[in-house]
CHARMM-style PDB file with segment names, atoms N, HN, CA, C and O in Angstrom:
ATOM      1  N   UNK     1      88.755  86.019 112.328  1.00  0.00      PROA
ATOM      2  CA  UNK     1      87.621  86.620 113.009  1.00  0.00      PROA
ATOM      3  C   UNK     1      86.362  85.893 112.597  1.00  0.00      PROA
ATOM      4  O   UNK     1      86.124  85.821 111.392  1.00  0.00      PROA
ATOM      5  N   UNK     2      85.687  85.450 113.302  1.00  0.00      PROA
ATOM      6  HN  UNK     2      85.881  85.509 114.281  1.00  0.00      PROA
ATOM      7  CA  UNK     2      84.138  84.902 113.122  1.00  0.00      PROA
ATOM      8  C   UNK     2      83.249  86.374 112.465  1.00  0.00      PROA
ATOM      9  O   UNK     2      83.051  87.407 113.105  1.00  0.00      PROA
ATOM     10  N   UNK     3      82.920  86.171 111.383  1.00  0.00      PROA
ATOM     11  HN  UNK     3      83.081  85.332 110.863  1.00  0.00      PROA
ATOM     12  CA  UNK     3      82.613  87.161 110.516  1.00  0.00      PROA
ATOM     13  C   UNK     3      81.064  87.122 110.685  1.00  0.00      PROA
ATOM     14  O   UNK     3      80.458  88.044 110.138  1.00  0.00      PROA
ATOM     15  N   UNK     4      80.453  86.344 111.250  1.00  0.00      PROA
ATOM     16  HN  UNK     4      80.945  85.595 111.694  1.00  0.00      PROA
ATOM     17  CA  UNK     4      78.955  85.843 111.133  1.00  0.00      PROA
ATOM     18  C   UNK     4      78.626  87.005 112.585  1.00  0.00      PROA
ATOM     19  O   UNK     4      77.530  87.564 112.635  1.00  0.00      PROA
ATOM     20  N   UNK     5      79.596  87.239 113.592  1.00  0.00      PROA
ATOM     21  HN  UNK     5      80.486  86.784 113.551  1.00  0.00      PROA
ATOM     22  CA  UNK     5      79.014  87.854 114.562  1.00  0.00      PROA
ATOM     23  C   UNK     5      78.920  89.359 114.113  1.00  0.00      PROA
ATOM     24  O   UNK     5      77.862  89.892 114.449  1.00  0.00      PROA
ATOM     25  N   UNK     6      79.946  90.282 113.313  1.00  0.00      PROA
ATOM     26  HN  UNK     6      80.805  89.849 113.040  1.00  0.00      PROA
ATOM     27  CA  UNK     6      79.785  91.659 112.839  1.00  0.00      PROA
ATOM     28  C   UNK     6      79.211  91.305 111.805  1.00  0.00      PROA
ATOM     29  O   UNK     6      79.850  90.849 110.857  1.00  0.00      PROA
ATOM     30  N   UNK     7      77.653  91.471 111.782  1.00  0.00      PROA
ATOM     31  HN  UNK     7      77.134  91.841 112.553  1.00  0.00      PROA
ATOM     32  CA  UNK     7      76.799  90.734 110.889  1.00  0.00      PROA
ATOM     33  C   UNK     7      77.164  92.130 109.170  1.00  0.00      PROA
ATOM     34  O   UNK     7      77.127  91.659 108.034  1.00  0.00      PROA
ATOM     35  N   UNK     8      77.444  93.585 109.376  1.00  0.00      PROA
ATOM     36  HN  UNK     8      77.474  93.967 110.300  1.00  0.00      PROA
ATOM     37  CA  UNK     8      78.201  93.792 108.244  1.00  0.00      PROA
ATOM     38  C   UNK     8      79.068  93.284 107.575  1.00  0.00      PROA
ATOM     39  O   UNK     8      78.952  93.230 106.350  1.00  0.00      PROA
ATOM     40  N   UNK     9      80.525  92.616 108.457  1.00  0.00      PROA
ATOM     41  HN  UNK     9      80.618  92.661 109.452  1.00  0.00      PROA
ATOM     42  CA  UNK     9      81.456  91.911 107.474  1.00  0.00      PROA
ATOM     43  C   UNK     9      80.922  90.385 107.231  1.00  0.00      PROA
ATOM     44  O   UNK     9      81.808  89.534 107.153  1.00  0.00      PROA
ATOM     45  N   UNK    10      79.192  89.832 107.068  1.00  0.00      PROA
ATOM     46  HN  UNK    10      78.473  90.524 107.132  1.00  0.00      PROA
ATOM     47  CA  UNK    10      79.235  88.527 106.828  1.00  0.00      PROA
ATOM     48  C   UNK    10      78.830  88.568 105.308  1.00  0.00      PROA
ATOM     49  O   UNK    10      78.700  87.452 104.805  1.00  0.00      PROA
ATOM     50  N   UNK    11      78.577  89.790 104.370  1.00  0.00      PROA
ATOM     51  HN  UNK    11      78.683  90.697 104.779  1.00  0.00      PROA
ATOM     52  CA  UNK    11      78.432  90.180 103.244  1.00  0.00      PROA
ATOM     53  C   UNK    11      79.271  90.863 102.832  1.00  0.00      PROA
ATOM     54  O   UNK    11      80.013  91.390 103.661  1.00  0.00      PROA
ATOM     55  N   UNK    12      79.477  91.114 101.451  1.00  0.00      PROA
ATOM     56  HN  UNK    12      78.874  90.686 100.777  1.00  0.00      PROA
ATOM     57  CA  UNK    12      80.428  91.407 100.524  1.00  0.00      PROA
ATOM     58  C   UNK    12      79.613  92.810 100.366  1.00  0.00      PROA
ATOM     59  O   UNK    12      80.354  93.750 100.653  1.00  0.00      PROA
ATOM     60  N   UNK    13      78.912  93.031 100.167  1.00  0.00      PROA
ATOM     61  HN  UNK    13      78.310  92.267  99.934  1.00  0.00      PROA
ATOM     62  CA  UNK    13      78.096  94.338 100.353  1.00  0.00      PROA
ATOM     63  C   UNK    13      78.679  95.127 101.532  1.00  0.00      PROA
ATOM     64  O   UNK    13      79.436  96.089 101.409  1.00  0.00      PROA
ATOM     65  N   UNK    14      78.181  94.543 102.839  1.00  0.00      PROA
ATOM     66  HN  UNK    14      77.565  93.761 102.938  1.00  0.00      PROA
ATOM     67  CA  UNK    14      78.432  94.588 103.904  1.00  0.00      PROA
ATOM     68  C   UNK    14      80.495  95.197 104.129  1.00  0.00      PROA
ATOM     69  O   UNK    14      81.006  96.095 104.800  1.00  0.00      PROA
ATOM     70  N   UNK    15      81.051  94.199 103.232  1.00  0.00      PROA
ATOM     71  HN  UNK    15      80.636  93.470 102.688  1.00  0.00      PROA
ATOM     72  CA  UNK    15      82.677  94.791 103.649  1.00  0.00      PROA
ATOM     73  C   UNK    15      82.765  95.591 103.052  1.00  0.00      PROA
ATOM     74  O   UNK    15      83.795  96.256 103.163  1.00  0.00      PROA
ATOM     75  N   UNK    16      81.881  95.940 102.206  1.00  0.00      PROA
ATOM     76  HN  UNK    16      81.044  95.400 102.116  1.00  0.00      PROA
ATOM     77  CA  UNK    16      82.565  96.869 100.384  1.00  0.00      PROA
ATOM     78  C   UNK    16      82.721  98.601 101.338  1.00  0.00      PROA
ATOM     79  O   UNK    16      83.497  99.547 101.198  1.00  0.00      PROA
ATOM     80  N   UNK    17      81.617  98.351 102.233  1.00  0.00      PROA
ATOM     81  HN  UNK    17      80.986  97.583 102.347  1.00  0.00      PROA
ATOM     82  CA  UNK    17      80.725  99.446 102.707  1.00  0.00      PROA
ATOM     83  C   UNK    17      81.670  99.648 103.818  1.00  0.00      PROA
ATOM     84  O   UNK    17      81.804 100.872 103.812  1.00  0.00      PROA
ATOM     85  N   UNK    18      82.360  99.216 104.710  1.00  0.00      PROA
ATOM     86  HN  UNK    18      82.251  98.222 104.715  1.00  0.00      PROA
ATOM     87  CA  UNK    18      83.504  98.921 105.654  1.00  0.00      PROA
ATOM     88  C   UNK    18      84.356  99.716 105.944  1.00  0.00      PROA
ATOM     89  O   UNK    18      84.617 100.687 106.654  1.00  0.00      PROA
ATOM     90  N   UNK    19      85.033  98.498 104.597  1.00  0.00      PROA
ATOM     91  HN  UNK    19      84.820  97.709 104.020  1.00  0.00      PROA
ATOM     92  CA  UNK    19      86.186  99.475 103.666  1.00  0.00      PROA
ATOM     93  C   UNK    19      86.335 100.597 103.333  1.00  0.00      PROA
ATOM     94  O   UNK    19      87.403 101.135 103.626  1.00  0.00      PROA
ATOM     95  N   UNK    20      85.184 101.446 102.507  1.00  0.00      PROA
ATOM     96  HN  UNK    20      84.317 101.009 102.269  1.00  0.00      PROA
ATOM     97  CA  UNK    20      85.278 102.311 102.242  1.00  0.00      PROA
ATOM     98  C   UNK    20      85.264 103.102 103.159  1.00  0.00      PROA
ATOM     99  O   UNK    20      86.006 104.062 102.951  1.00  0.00      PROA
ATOM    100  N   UNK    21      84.499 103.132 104.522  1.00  0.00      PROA
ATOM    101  HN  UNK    21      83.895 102.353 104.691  1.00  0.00      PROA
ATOM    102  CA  UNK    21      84.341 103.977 106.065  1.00  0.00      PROA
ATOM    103  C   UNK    21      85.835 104.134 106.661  1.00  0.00      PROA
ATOM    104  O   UNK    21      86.266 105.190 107.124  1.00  0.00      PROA
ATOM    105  N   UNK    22      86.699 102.689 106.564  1.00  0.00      PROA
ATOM    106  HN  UNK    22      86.349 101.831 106.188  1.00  0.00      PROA
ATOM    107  CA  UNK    22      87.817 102.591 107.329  1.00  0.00      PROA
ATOM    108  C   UNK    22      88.660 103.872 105.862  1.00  0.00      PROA
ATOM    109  O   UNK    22      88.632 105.087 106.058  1.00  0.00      PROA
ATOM    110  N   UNK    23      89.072 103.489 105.026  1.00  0.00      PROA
ATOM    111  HN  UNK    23      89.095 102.502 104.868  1.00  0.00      PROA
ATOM    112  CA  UNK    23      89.521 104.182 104.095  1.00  0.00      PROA
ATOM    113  C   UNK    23      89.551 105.699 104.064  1.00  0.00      PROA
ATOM    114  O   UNK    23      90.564 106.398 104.077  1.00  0.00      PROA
ATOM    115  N   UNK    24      87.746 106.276 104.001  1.00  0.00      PROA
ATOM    116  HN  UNK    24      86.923 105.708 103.989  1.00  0.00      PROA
ATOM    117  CA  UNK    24      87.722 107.483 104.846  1.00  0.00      PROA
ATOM    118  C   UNK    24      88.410 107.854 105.778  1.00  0.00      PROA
ATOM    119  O   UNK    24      89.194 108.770 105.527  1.00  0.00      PROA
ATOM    120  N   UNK    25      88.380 107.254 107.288  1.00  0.00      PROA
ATOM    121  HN  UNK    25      87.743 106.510 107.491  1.00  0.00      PROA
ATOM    122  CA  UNK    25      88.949 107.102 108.338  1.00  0.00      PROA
ATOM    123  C   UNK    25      90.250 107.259 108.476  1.00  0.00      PROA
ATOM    124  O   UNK    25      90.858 107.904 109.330  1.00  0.00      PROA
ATOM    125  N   UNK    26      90.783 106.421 107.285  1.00  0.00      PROA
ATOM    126  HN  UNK    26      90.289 105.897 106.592  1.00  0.00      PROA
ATOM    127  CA  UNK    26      92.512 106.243 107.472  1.00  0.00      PROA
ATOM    128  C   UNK    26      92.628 105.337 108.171  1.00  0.00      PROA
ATOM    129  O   UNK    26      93.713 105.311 108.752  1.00  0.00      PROA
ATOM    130  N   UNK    27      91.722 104.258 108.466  1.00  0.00      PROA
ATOM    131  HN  UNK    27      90.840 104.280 107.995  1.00  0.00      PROA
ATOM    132  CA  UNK    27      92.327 103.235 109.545  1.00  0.00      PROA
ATOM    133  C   UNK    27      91.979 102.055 108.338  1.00  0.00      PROA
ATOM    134  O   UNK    27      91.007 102.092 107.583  1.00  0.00      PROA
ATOM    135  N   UNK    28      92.987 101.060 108.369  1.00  0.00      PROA
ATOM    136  HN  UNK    28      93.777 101.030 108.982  1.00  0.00      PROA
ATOM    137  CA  UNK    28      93.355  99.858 107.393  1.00  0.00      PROA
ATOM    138  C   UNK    28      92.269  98.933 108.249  1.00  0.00      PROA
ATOM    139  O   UNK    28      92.125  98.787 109.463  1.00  0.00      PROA
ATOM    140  N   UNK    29      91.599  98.394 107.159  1.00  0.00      PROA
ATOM    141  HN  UNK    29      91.716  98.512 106.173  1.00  0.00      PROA
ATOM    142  CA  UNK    29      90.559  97.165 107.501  1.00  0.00      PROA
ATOM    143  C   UNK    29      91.161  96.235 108.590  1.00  0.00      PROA
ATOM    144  O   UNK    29      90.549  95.803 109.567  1.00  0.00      PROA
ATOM    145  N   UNK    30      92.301  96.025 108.306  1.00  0.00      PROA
ATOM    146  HN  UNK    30      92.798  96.376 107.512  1.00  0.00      PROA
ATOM    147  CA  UNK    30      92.998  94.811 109.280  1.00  0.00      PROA
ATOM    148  C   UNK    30      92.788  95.400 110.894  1.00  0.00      PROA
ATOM    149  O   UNK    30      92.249  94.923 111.892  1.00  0.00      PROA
ATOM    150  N   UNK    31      93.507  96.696 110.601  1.00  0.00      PROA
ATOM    151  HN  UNK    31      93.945  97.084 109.790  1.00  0.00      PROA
ATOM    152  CA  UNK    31      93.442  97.076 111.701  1.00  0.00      PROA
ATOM    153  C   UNK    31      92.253  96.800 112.683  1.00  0.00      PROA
ATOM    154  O   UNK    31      92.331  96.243 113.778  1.00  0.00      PROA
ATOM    155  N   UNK    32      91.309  97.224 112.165  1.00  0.00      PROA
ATOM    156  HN  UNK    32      91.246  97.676 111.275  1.00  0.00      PROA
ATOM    157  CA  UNK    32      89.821  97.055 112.374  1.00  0.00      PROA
ATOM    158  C   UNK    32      89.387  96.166 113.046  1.00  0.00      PROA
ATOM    159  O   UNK    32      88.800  96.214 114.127  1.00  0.00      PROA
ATOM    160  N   UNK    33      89.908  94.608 111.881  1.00  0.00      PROA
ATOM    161  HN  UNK    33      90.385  94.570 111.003  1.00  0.00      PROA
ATOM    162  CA  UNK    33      89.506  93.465 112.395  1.00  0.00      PROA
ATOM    163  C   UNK    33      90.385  92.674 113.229  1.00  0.00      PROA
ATOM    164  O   UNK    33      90.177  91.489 113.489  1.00  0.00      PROA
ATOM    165  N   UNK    34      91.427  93.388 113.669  1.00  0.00      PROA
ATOM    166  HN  UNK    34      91.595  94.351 113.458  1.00  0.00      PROA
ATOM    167  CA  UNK    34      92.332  93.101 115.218  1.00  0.00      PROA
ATOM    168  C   UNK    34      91.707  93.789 116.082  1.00  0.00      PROA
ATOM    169  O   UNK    34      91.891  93.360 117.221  1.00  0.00      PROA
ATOM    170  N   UNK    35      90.605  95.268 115.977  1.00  0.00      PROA
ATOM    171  HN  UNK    35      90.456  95.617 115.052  1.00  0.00      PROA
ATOM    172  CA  UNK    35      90.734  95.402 117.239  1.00  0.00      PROA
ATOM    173  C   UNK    35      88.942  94.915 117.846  1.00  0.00      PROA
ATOM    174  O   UNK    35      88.423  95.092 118.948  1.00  0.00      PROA
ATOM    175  N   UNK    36      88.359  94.228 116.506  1.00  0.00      PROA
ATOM    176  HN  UNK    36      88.780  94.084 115.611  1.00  0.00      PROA
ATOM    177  CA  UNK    36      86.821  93.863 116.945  1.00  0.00      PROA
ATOM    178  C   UNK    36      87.585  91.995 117.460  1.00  0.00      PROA
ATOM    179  O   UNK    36      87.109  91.506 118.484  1.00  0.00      PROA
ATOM    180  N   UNK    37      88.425  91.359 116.869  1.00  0.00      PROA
ATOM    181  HN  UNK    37      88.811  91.757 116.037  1.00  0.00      PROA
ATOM    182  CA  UNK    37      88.823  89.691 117.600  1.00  0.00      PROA
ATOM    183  C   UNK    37      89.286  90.286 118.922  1.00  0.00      PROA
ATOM    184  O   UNK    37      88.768  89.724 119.887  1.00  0.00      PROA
ATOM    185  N   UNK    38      90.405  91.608 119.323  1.00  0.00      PROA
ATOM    186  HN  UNK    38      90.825  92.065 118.539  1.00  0.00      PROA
ATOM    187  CA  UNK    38      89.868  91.631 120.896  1.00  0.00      PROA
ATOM    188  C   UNK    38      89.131  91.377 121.309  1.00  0.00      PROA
ATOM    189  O   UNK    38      89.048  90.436 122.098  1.00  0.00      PROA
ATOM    190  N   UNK    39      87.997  92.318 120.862  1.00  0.00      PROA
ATOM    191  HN  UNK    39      88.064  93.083 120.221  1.00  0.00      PROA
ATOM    192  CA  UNK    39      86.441  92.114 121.765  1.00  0.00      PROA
ATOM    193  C   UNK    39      86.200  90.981 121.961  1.00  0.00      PROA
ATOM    194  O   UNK    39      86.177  90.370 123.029  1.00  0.00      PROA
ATOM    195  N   UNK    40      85.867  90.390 120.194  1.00  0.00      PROA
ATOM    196  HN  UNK    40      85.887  90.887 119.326  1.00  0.00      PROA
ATOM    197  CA  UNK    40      85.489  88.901 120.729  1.00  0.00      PROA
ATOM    198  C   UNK    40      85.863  87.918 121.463  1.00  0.00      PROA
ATOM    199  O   UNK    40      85.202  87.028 121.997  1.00  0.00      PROA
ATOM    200  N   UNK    41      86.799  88.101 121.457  1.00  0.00      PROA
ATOM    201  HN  UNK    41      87.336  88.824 121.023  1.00  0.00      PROA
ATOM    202  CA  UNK    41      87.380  87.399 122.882  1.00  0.00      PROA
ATOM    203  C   UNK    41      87.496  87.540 123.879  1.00  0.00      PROA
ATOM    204  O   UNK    41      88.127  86.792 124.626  1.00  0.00      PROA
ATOM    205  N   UNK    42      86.682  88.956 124.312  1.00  0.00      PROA
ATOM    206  HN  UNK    42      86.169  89.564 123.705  1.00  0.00      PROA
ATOM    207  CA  UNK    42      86.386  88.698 125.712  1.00  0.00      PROA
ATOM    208  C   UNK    42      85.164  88.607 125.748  1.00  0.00      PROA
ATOM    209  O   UNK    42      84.683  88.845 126.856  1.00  0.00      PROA
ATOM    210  N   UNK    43      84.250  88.273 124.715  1.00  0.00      PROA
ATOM    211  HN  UNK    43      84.641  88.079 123.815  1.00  0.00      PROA
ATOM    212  CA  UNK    43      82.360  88.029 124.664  1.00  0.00      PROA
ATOM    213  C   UNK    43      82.316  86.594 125.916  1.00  0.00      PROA
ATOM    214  O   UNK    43      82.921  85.524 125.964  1.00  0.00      PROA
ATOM    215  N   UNK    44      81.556  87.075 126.572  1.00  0.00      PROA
ATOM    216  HN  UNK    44      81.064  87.945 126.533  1.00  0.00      PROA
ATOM    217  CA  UNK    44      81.233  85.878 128.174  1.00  0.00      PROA
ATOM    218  C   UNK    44      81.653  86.298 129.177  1.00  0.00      PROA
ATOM    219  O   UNK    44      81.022  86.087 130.213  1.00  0.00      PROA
ATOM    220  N   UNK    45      82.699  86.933 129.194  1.00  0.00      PROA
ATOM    221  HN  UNK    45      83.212  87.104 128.353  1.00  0.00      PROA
ATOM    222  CA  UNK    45      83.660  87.482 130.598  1.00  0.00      PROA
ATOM    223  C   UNK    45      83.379  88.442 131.155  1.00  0.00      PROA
ATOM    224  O   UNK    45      83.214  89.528 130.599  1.00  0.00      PROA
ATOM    225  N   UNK    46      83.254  88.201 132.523  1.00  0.00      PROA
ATOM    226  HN  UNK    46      83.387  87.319 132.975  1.00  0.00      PROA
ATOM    227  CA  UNK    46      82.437  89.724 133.619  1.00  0.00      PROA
ATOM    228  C   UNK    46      83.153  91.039 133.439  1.00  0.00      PROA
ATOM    229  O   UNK    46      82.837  92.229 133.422  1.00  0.00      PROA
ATOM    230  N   UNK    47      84.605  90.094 133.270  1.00  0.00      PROA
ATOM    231  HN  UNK    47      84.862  89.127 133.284  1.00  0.00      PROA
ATOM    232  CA  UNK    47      85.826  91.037 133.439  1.00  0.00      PROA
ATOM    233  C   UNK    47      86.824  91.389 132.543  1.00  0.00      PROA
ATOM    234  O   UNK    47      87.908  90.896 132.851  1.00  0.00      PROA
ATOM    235  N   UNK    48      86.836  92.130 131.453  1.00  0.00      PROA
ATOM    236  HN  UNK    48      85.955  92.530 131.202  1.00  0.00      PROA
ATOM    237  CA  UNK    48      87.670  92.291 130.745  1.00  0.00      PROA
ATOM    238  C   UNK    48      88.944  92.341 130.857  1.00  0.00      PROA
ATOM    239  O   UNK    48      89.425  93.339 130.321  1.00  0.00      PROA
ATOM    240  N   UNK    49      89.716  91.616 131.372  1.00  0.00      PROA
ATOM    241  HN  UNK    49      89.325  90.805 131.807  1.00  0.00      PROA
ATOM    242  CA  UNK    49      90.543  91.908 131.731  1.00  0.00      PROA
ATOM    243  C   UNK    49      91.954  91.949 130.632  1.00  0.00      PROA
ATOM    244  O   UNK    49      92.406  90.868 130.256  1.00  0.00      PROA
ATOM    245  N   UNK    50      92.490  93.032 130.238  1.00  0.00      PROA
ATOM    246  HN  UNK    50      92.123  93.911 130.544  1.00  0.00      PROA
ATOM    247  CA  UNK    50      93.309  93.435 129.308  1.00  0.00      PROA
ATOM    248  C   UNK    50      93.136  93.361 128.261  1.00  0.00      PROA
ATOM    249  O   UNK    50      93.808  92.601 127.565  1.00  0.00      PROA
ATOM    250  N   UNK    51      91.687  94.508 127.523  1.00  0.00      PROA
ATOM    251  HN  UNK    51      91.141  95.126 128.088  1.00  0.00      PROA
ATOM    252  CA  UNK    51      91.494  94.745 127.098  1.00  0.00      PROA
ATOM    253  C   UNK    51      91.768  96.050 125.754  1.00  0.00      PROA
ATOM    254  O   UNK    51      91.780  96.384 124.569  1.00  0.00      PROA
ATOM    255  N   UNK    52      91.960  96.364 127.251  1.00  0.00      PROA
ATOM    256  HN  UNK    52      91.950  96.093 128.213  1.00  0.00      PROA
ATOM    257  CA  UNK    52      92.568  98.059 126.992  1.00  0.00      PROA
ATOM    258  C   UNK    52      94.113  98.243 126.650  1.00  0.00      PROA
ATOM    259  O   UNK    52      94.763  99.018 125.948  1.00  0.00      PROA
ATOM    260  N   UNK    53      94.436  96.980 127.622  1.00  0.00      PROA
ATOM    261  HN  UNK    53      93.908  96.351 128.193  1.00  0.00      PROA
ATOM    262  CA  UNK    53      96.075  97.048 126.996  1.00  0.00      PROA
ATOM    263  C   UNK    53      95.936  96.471 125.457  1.00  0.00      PROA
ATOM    264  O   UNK    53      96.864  96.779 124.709  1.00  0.00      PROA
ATOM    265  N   UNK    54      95.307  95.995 125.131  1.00  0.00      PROA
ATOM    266  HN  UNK    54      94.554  95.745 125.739  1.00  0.00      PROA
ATOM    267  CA  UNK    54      95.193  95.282 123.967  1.00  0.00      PROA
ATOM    268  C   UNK    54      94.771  95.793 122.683  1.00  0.00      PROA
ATOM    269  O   UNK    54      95.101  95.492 121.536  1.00  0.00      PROA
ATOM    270  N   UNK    55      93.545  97.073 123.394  1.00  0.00      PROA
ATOM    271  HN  UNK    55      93.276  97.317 124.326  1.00  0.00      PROA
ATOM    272  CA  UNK    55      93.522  98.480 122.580  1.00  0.00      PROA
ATOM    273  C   UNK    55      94.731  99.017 122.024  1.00  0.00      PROA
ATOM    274  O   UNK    55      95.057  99.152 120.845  1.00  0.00      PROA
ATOM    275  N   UNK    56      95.581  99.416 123.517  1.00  0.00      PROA
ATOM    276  HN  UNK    56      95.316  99.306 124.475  1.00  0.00      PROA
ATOM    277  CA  UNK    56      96.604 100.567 123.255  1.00  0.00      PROA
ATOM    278  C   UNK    56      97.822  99.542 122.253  1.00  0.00      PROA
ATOM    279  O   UNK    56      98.503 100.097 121.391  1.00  0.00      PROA
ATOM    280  N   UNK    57      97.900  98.585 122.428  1.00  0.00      PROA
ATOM    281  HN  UNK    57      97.347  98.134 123.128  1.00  0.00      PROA
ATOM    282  CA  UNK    57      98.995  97.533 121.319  1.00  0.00      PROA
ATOM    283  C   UNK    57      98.418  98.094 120.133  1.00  0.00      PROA
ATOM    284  O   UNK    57      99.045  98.835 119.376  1.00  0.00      PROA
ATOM    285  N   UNK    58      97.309  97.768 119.977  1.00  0.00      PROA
ATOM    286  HN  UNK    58      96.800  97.165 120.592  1.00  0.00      PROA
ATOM    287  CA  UNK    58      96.818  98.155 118.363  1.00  0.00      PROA
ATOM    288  C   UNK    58      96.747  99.756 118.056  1.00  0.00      PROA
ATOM    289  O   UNK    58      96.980 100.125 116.905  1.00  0.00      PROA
ATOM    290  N   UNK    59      96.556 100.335 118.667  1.00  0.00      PROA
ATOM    291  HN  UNK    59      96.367 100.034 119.602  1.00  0.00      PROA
ATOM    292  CA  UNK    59      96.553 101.696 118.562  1.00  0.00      PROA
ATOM    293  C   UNK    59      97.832 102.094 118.010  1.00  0.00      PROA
ATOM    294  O   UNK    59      98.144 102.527 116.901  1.00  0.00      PROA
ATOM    295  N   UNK    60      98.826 101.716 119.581  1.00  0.00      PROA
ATOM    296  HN  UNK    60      98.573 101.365 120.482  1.00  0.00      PROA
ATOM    297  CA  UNK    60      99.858 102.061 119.123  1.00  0.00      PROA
ATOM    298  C   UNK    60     100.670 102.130 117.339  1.00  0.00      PROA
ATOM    299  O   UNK    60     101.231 102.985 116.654  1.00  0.00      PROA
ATOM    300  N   UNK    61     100.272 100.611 117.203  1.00  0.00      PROA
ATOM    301  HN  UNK    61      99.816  99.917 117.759  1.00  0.00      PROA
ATOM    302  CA  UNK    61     100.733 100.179 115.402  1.00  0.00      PROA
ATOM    303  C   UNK    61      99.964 101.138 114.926  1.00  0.00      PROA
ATOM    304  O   UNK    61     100.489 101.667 113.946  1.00  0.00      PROA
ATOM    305  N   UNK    62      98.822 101.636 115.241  1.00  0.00      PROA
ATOM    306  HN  UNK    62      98.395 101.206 116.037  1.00  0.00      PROA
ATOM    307  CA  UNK    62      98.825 103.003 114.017  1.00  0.00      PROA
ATOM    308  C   UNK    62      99.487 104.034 114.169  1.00  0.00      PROA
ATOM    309  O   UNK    62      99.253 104.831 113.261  1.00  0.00      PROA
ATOM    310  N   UNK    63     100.318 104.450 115.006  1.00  0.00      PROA
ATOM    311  HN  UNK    63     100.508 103.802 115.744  1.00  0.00      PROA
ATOM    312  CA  UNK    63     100.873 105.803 115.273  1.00  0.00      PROA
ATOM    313  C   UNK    63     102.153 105.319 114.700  1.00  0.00      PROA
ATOM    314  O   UNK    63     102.698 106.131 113.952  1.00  0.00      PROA
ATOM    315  N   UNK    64     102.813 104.091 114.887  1.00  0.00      PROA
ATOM    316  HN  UNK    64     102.370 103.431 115.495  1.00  0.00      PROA
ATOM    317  CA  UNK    64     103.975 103.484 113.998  1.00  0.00      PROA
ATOM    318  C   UNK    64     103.881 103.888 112.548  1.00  0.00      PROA
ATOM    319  O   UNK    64     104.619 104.551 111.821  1.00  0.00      PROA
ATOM    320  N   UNK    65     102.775 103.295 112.372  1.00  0.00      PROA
ATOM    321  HN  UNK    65     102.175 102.756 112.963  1.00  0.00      PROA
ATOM    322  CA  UNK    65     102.560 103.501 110.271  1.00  0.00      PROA
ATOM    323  C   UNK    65     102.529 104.729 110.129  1.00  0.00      PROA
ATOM    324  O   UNK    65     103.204 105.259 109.247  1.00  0.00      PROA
ATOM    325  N   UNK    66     101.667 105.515 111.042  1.00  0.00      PROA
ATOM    326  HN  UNK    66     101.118 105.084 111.758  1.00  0.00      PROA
ATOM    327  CA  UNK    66     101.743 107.084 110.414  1.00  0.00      PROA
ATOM    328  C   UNK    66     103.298 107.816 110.645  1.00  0.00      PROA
ATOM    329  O   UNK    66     103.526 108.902 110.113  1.00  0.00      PROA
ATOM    330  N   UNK    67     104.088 107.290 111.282  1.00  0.00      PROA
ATOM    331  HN  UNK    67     103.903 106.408 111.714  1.00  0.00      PROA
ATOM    332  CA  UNK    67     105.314 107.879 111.656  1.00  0.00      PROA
ATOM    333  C   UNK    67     106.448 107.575 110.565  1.00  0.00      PROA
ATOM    334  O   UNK    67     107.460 108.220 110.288  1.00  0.00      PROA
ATOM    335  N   UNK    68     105.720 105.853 109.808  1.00  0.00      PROA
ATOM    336  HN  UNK    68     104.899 105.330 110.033  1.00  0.00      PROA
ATOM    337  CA  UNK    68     106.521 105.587 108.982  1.00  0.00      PROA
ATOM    338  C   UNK    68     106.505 106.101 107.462  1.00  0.00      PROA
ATOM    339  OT1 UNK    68     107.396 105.757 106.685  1.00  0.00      PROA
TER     340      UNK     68
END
């Protein structure tokens, strides 16, 4: 992930602070930063196109872990 664009994860401050939100959350940092490189990859495009499926992939893997 280009870390310079979620200008929080371009500091160590910045992830410490993250982490601890996702942690709260229950959602694993990784997770996180699979579902913000979606986005970025569709930054320019009129049309998102499969996006959402790309949501529900990642989503899904959390309902896996919690099942596991």
């Amino acid at each position: 992930m280009a870390r310079s664009v979620v200008v929080l994860l371009n500091s160590e401050e910045g992830r410490k602070l993250v982490k601890q939100r996702c942690r709260e959350a229950g959602i694993r940092m990784a997770d996180l930063e699979e579902l913000i490189d979606a986005e970025l990859q569709q930054l320019g495009k009129k049309r998102k196109a499969g996006l959402w499926e790309e949501f529900d992939r990642i989503f899904d893997g959390f309902d896996e872990e919690g099942a596991a």
